[in-house]
N, C-alpha and C positions, 0 to 999 in steps of 0.2 A: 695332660692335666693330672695333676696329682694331689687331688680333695684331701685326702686323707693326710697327708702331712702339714696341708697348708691348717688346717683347724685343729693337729695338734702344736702347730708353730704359737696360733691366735689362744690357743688355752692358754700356752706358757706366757703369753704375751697379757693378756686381761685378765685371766684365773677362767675359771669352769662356768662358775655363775652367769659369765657374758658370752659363752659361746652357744647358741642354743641349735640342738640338730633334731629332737623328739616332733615326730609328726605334728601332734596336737601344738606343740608351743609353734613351731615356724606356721602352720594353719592363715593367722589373722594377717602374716604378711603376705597371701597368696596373692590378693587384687587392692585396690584401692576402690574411687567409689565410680567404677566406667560400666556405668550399665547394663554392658552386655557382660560382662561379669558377677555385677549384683544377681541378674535375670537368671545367667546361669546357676548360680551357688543354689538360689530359692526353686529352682527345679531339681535340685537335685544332682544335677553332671560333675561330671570329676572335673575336679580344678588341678592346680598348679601349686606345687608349694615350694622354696626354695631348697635348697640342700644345706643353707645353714640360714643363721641370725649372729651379725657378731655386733657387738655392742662398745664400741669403747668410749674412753670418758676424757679424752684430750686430746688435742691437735696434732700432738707427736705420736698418738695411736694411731690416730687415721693414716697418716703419712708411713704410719710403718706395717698397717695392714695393705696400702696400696702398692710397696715392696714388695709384699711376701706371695700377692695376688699375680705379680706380673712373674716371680721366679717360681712360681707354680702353677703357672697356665690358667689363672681361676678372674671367671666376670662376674664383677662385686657392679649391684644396683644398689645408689645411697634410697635412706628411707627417711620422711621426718613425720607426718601424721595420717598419711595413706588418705587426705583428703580432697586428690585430685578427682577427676572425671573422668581421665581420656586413658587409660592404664597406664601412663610413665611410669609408675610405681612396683607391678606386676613385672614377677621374675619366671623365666625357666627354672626347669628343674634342675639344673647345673650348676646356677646362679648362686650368690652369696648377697645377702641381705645386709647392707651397713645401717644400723638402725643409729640415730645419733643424737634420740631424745637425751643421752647422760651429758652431753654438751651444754651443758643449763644454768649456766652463769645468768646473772642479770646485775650490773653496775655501769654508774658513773662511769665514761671515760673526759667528759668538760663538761661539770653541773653548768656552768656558764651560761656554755654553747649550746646546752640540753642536747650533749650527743650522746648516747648510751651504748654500752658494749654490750653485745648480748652472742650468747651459744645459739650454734644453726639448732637446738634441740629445744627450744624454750618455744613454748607454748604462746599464743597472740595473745589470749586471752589473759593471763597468768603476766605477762609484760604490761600488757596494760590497765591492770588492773595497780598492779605496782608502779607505773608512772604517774596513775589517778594522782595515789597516794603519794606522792610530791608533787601533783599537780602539775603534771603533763602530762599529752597524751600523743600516742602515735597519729591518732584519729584514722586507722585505716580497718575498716571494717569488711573482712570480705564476706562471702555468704558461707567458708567453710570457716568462720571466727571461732565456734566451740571447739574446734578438732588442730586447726590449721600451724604448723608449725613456722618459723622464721627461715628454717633453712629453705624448705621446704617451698614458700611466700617468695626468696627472692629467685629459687630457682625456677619457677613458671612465669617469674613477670607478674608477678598477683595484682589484681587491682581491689579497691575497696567499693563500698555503696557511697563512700563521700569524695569520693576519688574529681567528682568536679571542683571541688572547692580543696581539696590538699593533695591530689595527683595519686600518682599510681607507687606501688612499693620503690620505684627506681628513684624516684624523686626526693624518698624518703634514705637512701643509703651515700652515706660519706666516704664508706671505707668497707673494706673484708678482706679476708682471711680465705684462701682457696688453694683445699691439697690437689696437685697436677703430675698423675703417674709420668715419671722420669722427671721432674723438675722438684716435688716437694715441694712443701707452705710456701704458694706466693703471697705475699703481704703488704697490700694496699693501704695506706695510712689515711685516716679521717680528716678531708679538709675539705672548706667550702667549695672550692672546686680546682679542679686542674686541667693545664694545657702545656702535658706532656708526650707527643708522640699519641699513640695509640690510647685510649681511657682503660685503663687493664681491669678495672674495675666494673665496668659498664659489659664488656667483650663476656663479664660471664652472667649477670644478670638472666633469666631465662634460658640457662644453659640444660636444663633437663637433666642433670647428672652426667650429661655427655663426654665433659671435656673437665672436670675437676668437682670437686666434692666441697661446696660450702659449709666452712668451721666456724668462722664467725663474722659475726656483722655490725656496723659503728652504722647508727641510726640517728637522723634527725628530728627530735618533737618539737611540738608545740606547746605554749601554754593553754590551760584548760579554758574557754571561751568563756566571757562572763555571761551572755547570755544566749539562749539558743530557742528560736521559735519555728515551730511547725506551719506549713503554710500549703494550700490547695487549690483549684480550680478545674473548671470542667471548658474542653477546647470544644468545639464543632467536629472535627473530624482530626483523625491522626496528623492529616498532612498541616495543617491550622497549627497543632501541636510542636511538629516538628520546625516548624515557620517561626516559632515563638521562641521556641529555646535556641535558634540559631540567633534570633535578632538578642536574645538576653544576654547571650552566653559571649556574644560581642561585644555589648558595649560592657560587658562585665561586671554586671547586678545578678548573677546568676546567683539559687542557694548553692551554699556548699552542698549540702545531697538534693540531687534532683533528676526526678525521674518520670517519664511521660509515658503513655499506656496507650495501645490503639484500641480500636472500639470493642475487639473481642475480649482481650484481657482486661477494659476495663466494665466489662459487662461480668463477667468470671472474678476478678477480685471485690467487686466495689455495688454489684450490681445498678449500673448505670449508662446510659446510652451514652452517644457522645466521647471523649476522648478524656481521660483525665490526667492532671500534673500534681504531682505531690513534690515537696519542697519543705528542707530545716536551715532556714540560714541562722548560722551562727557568726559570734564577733564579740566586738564590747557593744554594750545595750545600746547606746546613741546610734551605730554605724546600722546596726542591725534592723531598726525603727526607720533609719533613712534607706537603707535598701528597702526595706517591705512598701515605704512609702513612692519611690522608685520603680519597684517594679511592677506594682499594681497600674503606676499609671501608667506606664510603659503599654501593656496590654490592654487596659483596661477594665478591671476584675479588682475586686475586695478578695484580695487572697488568704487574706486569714477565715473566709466565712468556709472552707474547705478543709479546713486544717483536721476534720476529722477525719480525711482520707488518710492526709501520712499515720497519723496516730493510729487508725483500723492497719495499716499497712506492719508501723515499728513494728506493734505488739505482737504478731506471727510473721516476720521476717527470716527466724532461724527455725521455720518447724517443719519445714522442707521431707524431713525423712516421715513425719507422718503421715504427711499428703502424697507421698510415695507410696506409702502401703497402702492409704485407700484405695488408690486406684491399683495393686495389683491384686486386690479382694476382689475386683470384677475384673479382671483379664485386660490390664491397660499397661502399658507400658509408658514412660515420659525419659524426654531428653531434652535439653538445653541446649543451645549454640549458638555464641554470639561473634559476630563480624564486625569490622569498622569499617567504614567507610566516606567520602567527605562528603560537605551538606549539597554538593549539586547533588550526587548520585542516588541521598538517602530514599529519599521515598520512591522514586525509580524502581531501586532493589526490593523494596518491599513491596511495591504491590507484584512485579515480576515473580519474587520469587512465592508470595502468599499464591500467586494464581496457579502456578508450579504444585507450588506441596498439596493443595485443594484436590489435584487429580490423582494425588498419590491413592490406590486403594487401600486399604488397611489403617489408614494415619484418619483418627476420629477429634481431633484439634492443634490447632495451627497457630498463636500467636504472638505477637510482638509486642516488646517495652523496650526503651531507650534509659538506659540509665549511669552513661557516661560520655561528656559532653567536652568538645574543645574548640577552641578557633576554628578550625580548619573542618572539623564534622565532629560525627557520632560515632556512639556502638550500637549494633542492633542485635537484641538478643530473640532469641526465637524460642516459646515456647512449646513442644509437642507432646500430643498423646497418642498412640497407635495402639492396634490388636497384639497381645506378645504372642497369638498362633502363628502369627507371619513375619515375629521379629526381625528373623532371619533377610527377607526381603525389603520391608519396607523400612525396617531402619538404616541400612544402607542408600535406599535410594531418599531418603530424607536428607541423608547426609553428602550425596552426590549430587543435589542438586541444590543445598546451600552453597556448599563450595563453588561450585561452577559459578552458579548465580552470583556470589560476592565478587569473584576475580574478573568477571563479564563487566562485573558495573564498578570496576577501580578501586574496590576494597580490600581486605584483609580476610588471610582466610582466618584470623583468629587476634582476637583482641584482648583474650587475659587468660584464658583456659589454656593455651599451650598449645603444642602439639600431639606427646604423649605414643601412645599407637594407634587410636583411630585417626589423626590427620596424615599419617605417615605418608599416606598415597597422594596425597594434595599437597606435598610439598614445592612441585614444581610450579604450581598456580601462583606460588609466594616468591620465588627467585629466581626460577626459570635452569635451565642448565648450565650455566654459569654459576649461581650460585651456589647451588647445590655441590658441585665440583668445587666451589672455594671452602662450604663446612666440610669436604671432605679431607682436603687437605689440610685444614688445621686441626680436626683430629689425630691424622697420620702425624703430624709435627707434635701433638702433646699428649698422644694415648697410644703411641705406632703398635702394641702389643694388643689394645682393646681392651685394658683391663676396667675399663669402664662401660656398660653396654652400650653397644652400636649398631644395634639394627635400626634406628630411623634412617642410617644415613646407607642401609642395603635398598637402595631403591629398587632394585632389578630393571 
């Protein structure tokens, strides 16, 4: 390895200003937002910070920073708004940080077509506010929307809160732009679709930084809905819930956002027994009046007399980090995990694995919402609270016995969060050794040096 040449190659390459090595500036890139790293920072333990920050501002940088990494023995982790979960973002101390917010183009590429070219560096938020303003919209909302970057969005597979009615980031992507240590910018062209051999486009979607570094992205919008209404109901019990949204989500009157709560979370958000569904179908105002008309009777429920669920729900959807500190003011810890799985298995796995985490010691709440729906099944997302005196223990066995429990009942060990480094060990749950053996080999085909980090795929 030889640090010190390669970042005075990236000075002469970017100027001074974008190489940053000062303890305090590389600092913010130590973790993203994985828990056990937040937990740690606010106690105090020593963290991790990279050995540099380098910053470039086009496509031909990045491809020539990923030269100068591999003839200098140096593992670059790309970076876009550190707003993941699971630490994919989180470097050793060895490591070189590609930060690639300066990639922040936003235009036209077929006003037409409404496909827009955008930098992996452009902000969600900042995009679609600028499509507002010509009247489109991405419509994908995830819950890291203030922070979450584009490059960043398609390399985890991101999905949004309306993700049942306009799908998940993959669905939204026509085309990109992806630098591949030894190969340089491969370049995917924006078209409605193709059936060429392998989808090379698709092959890096959720790639984690693994196998190439996302520079740009040809996105598909929509037009802005003419009308959008909020809509609610209260089920008998989860499983009722879960019954309702399979039979909607079929005949396909479902809302575009819509999300179902079991009895504990919907006791903890809404303070109410019973099971509740929040729901915004949007469209043109006709379509929109005949679904609500549609799917009330379908159920049988006045679903607008609810509609102040979703609206209590909109209005603190992104205040997550406050409700975070409340609970580490009294000595609480919380994690999120959510799974997929199809509609025979879902409630199976949920009362399985609710009965499961119930005897964990240290874990002081347990619940479940469903808030991404397909033909075929759901996601179920899990929310927890535990003691952080025994973090150490029962957040792992929280998290070993989701996993197990998802791949026991035919699901996914992971439905939009990635893998990151806490799924690392549950990989084989998702491919088995076979597959595992096949990402390893297309790494060694498109990174054979590692200058991309590759410890997910160090299984031991």
């Amino acid at each position: 390895m030889n640090r010190e040449r390669f970042i005075e190659q990236v000075r002469k390459l970017l100027g001074d200003r974008w190489v940053i090595t000062g303890a305090w500036e590389t600092y913010p890139y130590s973790r993203d937002y994985w828990p056990l790293l937040v937990y740690r920072e606010l106690r105090g333990l020593e963290h991790v910070s990279p050995a540099a920050v380098v910053l470039p501002e086009t496509e031909e940088e990045v491809t020539e920073i990923t030269r100068l990494a591999e003839e200098n023995d140096i593992i670059l982790v790309p970076y876009g708004g550190g707003s993941g979960v699971l630490g994919g973002a989180a470097p050793e101390s060895d490591w070189v940080v590609v930060d690639l917010s300066r990639l922040n183009w936003i235009r036209w590429y077929d006003e037409k077509a409404g496909i827009v070219d955008v930098g992996a560096g452009v902000y969600l938020r900042l995009l679609e506010e600028w499509l507002q303003s010509q009247g489109r919209t991405l419509r994908h909302f995830p819950q890291s929307y203030p922070e979450a970057v584009i490059g960043g969005l398609v390399s985890t597979r991101s999905i949004g809160q309306y993700s049942t009615g306009y799908g998940g980031i993959e669905d939204m992507i026509v085309g990109l732009n992806i630098v591949i240590p030894r190969i340089g910018k491969l370049q995917v062209k924006p078209v409605p679709r193709r059936s060429v051999l392998l989808p090379l486009d698709h092959m890096f979607i959720g790639n984690e930084g693994l196998y190439g570094i996302i520079t740009r992205v040809y996105l598909s919008t929509y037009e802005l809905p003419e009308c959008s209404e909020k809509v609610g109901w209260k089920n008998e019990s989860f499983n009722d819930a879960l019954e309702n949204a399979r039979i909607i989500v079929r005949k396909r009157i479902h809302p575009e956002l819509f999300r179902i709560y079991d009895e504990r979370e919907s006791t903890l958000h809404f303070g109410e027994d019973g099971s509740i569904s929040i729901g915004v179908i949007e469209g043109s105002c006709r379509i929109v009046e005949a679904k609500i008309e549609d799917l009330g009777e379908l159920i049988g429920k006045d679903i607008r007399s609810g509609s102040s669920y979703a609206e209590k729900w909109l209005d603190k959807r992104f205040n997550v980090i406050e409700d975070l500190w409340k609970l580490y003011e009294v000595g609480m810890g919380f994690e999120t995990i959510e799974v997929s799985v199809p509609w025979g298995w879902a409630y199976p796995l949920y009362t399985d694995s609710l009965r499961k985490l119930d005897s964990i010691e240290g874990l002081y709440f347990a619940g479940v919402h469903a808030s991404h729906f397909y033909q075929s099944g759901a996601a179920l997302y899990y929310t927890t609270a535990y003691s952080l005196e025994k973090i150490d223990d029962v957040y792992r066995e929280i998290w070993d016995t989701l996993m197990e429990e998802a791949s026991k009942h035919y699901g996914s060990i992971s439905h939009h969060h990635g893998i990151g480094r806490m799924r690392l060990k549950y990989l084989k749950l998702e491919y088995g050794e076979e597959g595992i053996h096949f990402l390893r080999q297309v790494k060694k085909a498109v990174d054979p040096s590692s200058v991309l980090r590759d410890d997910p795929l160090r299984l031991g």
